[in-house]
C-alpha positions in Angstrom: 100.6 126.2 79.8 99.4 122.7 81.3 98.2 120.5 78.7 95.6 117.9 79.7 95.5 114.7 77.1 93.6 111.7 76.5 94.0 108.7 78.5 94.0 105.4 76.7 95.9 101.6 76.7 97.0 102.7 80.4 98.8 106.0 79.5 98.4 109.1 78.7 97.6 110.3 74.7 98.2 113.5 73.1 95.5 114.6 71.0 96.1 114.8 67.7 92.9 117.0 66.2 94.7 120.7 66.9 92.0 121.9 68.7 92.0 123.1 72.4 89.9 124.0 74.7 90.6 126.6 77.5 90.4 125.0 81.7 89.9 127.9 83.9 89.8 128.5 87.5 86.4 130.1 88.3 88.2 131.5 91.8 90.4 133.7 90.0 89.5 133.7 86.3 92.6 132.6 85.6 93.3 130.0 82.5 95.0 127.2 84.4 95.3 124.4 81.2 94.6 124.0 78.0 92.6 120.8 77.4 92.8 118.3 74.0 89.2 117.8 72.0 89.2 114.9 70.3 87.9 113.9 66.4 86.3 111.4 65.5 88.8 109.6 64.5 90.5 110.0 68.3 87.4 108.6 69.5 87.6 105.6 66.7 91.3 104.8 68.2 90.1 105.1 72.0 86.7 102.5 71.5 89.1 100.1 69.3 91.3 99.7 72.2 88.2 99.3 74.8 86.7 96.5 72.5 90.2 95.1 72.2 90.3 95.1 76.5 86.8 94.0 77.3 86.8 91.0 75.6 89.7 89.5 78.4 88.4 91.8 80.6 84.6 90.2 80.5 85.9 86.6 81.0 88.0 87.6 84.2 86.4 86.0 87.5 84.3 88.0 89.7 86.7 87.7 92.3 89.3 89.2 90.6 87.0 92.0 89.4 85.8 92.9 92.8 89.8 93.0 94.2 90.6 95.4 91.7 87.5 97.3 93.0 88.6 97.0 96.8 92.0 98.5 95.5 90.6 101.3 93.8 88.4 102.2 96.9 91.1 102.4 99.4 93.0 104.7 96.5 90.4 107.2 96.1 89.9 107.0 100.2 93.5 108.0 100.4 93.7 110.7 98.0 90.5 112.2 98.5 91.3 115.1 99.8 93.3 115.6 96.5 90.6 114.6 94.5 88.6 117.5 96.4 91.4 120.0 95.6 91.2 119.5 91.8 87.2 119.9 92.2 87.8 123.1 93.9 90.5 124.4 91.3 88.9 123.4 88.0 85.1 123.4 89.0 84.8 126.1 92.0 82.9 124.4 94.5 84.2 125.3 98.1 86.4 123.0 99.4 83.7 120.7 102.0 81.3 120.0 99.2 84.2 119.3 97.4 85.2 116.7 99.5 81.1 115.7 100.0 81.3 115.0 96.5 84.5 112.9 96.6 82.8 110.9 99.3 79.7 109.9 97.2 81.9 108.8 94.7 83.8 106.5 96.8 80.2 105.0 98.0 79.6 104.1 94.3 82.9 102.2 94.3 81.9 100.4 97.6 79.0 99.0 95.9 80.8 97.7 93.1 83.2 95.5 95.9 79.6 93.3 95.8 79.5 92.5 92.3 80.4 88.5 93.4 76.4 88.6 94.6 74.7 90.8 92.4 75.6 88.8 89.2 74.4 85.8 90.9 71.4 85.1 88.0 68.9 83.0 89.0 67.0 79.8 87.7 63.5 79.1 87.9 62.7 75.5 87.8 60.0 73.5 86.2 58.3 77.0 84.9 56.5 75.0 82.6 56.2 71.1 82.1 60.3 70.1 81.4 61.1 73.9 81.4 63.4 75.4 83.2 64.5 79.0 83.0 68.0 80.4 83.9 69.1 84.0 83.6 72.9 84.3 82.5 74.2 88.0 83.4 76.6 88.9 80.9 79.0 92.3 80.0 77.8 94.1 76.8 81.5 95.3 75.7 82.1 98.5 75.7 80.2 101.2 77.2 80.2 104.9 77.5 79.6 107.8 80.4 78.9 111.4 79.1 79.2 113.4 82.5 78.8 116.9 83.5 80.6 119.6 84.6 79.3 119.9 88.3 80.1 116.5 90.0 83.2 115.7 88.0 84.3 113.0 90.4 80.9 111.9 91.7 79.0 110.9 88.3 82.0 109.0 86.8 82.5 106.9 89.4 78.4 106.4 89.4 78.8 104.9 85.9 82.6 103.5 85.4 82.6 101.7 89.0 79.6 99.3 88.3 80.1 99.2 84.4 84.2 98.0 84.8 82.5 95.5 87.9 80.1 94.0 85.5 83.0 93.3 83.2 83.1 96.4 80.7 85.2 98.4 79.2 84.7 102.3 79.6 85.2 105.3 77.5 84.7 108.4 79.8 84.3 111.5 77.8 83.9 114.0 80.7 83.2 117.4 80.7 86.0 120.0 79.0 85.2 122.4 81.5 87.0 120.6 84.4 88.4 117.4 82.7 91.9 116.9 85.3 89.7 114.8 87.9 89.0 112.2 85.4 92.5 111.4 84.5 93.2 111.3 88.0 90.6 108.7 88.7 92.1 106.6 86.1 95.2 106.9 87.0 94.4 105.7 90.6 92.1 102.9 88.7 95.4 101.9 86.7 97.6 102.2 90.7 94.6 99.2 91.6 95.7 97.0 88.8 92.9 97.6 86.4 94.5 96.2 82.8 95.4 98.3 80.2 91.8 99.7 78.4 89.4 98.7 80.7 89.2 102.5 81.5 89.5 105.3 79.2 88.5 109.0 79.0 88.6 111.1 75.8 88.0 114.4 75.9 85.7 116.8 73.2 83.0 118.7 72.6 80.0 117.5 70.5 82.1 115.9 68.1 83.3 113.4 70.2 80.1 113.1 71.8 78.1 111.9 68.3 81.3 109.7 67.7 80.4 107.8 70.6 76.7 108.0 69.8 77.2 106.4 66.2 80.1 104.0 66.5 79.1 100.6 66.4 81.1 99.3 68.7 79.7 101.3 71.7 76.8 98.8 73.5 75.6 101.8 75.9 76.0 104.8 76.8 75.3 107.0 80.0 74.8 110.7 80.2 73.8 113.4 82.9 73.3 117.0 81.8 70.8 119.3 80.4 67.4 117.9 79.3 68.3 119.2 75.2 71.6 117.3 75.1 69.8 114.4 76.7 67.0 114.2 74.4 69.5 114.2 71.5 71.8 111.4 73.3 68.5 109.5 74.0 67.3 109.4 70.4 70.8 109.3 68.7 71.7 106.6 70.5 68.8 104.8 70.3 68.7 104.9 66.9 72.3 103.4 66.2 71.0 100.7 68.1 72.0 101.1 71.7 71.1 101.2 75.6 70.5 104.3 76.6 70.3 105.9 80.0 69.9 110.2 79.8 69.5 111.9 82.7 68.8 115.7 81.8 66.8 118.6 83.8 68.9 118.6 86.6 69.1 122.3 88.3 72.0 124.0 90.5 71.7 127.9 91.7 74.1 130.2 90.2 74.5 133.7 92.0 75.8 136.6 89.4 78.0 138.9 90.9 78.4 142.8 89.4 81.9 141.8 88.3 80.5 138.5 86.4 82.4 138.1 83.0 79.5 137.2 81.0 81.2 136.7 78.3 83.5 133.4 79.7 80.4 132.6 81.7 
């Protein structure tokens, strides 16, 4: 059985926890992988190599930030129709919105090629008598995306792509349901000659999702998914201090056919 790991430091990591957590595709029903789930401890090792990248990885020039973004665009533009055939296996999706989401992704990266102007700052001069005021735009460390099952090329790339831009490092824990996309995205992020940390993912459950929410080290954290799990990111996270962005009540249409397993569903 396939057995998807971790990705950290620039390779992949075997989990270490003993638990599993079954990938199937929804086509056929059939188990395809067996995915690692991460402790908390796992998620400890993964955020102390982030904080270890971002700090060179903040003080890098724009320039050099936005060339490893060009890279990574032309990457994902070349392998997209790759990228659309692991959405269709793991997720389900026919294969054109596959590739529709694939494409949305990308755009997210495009924006990111401008980060030169859009961490220009500003000054204001003479605000008051002798004052002026300048705006300094600065990375906050290390940062987090919690992303959901049904774009799981799309909403990575709407959080990692700006956060790694702005001179972040990111800890991706995506969803276990169809987790192979985000190690390729990494890997392809690695191919553009992003250093060693800058982006990670860790896969879990709710373990590894309060690990992130807790430890101290994690500036922000980004999630998409139901409205309950975003109310408990929002005030978890809030409370141990961070920046918070939860985007819950989103709604797709599921049809339930007479053959339906409800049991895996």
């Amino acid at each position: 059985m396939r057995r998807i790991a971790h990705w950290s430091n620039g390779r992949a990591l075997a989990g270490t926890s003993g638990r599993h957590g079954p990938v199937f595709n929804p086509a056929t029903g059939e188990q395809t992988a067996e995915v690692d789930l991460a402790s908390a401890a796992e998620v400890d090792d993964v955020v102390e190599v982030a904080t270890e990248a971002a700090a060179e990885w903040g003080a890098t020039s724009l320039t050099r930030r936005a060339n490893v973004m060009f890279r990574f665009r032309e990457l994902l533009d070349r392998h997209r129709d790759e990228l659309a055939a692991v959405v269709t296996d793991e997720h389900g999706k026919v294969l054109a919105d596959a590739a529709g989401e694939v494409a949305r992704g990308i755009e997210n990266v495009e924006f990111a090629t401008g980060i030169p102007h859009l961490l220009k700052g500003s000054v204001s001069t003479e605000v008051s008598s002798g004052v002026d005021v300048q705006t300094v735009l600065e990375p906050l460390g290390v940062v987090a995306g919690i992303t959901p099952s049904n774009f799981p090329v799309m909403v990575p790339l709407w959080m990692a792509a700006n956060a790694i831009a702005t001179g972040n490092a990111f800890v991706l824990k995506p969803s276990e349901k169809d987790p192979s996309a985000s190690i390729r995205l990494t890997e392809l992020a690695q191919q553009a000659g992003l250093p060693d940390g800058v982006l990670n993912v860790v896969h879990g459950d709710a373990e590894a999702v309060d690990a992130l929410l807790r430890h101290p080290d994690v500036a922000a954290i980004s999630f998409v998914g139901s409205t309950p799990v975003a109310r408990h990111v929002y005030e978890t996270g809030t409370r141990h201090g961070k920046r918070v962005q939860a985007l819950g009540g989103a709604k797709n249409h599921m049809v339930v056919l007479p053959d339906a397993d409800l049991d895996a569903a």
